[in-house]
N, C-alpha and C positions, 0 to 999 in steps of 0.2 A: 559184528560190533553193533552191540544196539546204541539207539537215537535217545538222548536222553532230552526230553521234549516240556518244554516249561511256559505257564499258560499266565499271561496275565490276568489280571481279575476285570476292573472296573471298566465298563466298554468292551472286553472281549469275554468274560463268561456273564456278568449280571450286570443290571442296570441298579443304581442305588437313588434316583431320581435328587442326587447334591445332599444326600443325607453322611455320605462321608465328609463333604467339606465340611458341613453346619458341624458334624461332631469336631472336629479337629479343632473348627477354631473356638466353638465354648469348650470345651476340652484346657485349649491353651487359655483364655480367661480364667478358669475354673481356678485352674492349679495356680494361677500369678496372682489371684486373688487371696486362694488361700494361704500361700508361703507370704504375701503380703509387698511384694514385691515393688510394688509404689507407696508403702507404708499404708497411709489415711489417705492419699491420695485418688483419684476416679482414672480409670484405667487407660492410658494413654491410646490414641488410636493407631492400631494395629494393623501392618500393613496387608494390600491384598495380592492375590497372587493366582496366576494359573495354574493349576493342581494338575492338570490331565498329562500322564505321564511322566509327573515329579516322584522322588521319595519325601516319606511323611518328615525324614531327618532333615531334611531340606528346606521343607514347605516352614515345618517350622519356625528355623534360624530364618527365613525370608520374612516371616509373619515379623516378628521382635528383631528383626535388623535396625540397631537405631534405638532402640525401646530397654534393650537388656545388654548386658556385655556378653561376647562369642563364648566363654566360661560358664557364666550364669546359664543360658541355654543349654551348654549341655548338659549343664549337671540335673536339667528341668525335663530332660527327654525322657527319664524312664517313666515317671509320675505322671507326662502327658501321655503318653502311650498308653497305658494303664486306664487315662481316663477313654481315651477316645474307644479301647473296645468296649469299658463299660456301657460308655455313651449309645453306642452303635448295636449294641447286644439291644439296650433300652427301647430302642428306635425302630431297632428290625422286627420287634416283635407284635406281631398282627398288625403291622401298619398297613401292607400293601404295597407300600413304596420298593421292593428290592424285586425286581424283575430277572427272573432266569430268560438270557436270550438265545430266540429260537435255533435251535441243534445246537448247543452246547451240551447238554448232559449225555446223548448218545454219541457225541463224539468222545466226551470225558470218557465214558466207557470203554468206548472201541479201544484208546490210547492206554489205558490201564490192562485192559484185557490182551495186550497182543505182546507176545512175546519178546518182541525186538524195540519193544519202549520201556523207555524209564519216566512216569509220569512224573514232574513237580509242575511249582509255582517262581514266576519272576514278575515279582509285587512292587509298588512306591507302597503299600500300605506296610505298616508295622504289622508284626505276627499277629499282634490279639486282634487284630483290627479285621484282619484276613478272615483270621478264622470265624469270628462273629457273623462276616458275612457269609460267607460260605455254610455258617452251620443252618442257616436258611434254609437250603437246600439239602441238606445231609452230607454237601460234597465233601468236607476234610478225608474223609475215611480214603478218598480216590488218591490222593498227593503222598508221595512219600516223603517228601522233600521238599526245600523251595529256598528261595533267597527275597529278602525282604527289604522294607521301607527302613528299619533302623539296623539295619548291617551295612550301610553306608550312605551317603549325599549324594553318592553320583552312580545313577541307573548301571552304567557302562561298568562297573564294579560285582555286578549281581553273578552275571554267568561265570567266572572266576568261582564267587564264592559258592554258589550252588553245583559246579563239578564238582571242587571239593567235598563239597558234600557226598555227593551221590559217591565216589570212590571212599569216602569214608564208610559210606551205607553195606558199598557192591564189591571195594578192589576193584571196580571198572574204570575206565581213566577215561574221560569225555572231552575231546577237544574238538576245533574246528568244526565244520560241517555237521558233526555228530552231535552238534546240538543246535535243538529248533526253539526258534522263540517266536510266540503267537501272541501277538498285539494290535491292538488298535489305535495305538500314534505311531507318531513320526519317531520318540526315543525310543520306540521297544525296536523300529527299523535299526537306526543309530546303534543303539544296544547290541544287536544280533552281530553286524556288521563288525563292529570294533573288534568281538568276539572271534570272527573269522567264524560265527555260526551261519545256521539259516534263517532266514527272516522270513514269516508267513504273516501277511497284514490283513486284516480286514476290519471293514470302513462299519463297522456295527456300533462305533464309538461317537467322539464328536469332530471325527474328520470322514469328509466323504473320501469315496474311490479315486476321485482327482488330486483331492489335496495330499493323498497318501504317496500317488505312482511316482512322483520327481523322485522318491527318496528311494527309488529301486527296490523295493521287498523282493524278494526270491520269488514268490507268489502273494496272491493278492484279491482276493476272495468279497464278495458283495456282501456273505455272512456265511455262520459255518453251518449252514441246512446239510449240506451236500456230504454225509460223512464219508462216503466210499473217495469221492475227488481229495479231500484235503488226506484222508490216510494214506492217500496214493502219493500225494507230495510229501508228507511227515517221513516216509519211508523210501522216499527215492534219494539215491547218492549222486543224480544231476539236478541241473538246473529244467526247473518246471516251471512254464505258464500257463496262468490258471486265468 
């Protein structure tokens, strides 16, 4: 059975130095300015929010809780989505700001390349948003698959929707343990766990190696330099400390 092995983005393969949040939230100005949303009015103050392992569907409704009705919001998610990869595409280009962190692209490799993996992605960010960043690097070509920021509100819904995926891709049926999720919060731990997958953490985000261990990851890595250690946990069917 192979490991169908799904990689967070922000904090665990690149650094965007808050260039996703700034997009998100003029992104959400952009478009409530432009449908006109407060009529002639100056645009009400927008709430703020901790983004590090939210989805973008979330971040949102939390941005304009209070500001817009639960209705209006959604019907505003496609049009912000839309802006925020324009945004991001705009941003990423020659700025400098998007950082590929150390051994993530030969570990991307290794995991695409081995036969008993199914690479995707388990994102807070919306597709376009994903991929914008990612195309920094050339990485999309690596993912076959993934589950995103507007395929639902709550993180713990992703790996559900990305098996299915992958058995719609493969006829492969991914459950429990046979799937690994590589993050750098505390909800990709949460995520994996509800899952009944495995939880691989490493502190390369904006939580150290202590603030991570209470929440029990499977393993739990300083960062992913070490490709042969973490392929040896991605592919083991016990419990490893790393």
């Amino acid at each position: 059975m192979r490991k169908l092995v799904l990689f967070d983005i922000d904090g665990t393969i690149l650094s965007t130095d808050g260039i996703g949040g700034r997009a998100l939230y003029q992104a959400v100005e952009e478009v409530c300015h432009e449908k006109r949303m407060f009529g002639d009015n100056p645009t009400p103050k927008l709430g703020r929010v901790r983004m590090s392992g939210m989805m973008d569907t979330q971040i949102v409704h939390d941005i304009l809780e209070g500001v817009l009705p639960e209705g209006t919001i959604q019907q505003l998610l496609p049009d912000i989505f839309h802006r925020i990869a324009r945004l991001l595409r705009e941003a990423c280009e020659g700025s400098g700001a998007v950082r590929l962190l150390d051994g993530v692209q030969v570990l991307i490799s290794a995991v695409a390349d081995h036969e008993a993996c199914l690479l995707g992605l388990l994102t807070g960010n919306n597709k376009g948003g994903a991929a914008a960043k990612l195309d920094v690097f050339n990485l999309n070509p690596f993912f076959q698959l993934g589950a995103f920021g507007d395929d639902a509100r709550s993180r713990n819904a992703l790996p559900a929707i990305a098996a299915c995926r992958a058995f719609e891709q493969t006829g492969e049926r991914f459950t429990g343990k046979d799937i690994v999720i590589i993050g750098d919060t505390p909800r990709d731990i949460e995520c994996a766990h509800y899952a009944g997958g495995y939880a691989i953490s490493v502190a390369t985000g904006q939580y150290s190696r202590e603030e991570l261990a209470p929440y029990q990851p499977d393993a739990l890595f300083d960062n992913l330099i070490d490709t042969q250690s973490v392929m040896r946990v991605i592919l083991s069917t016990n419990d490893v400390q790393a």
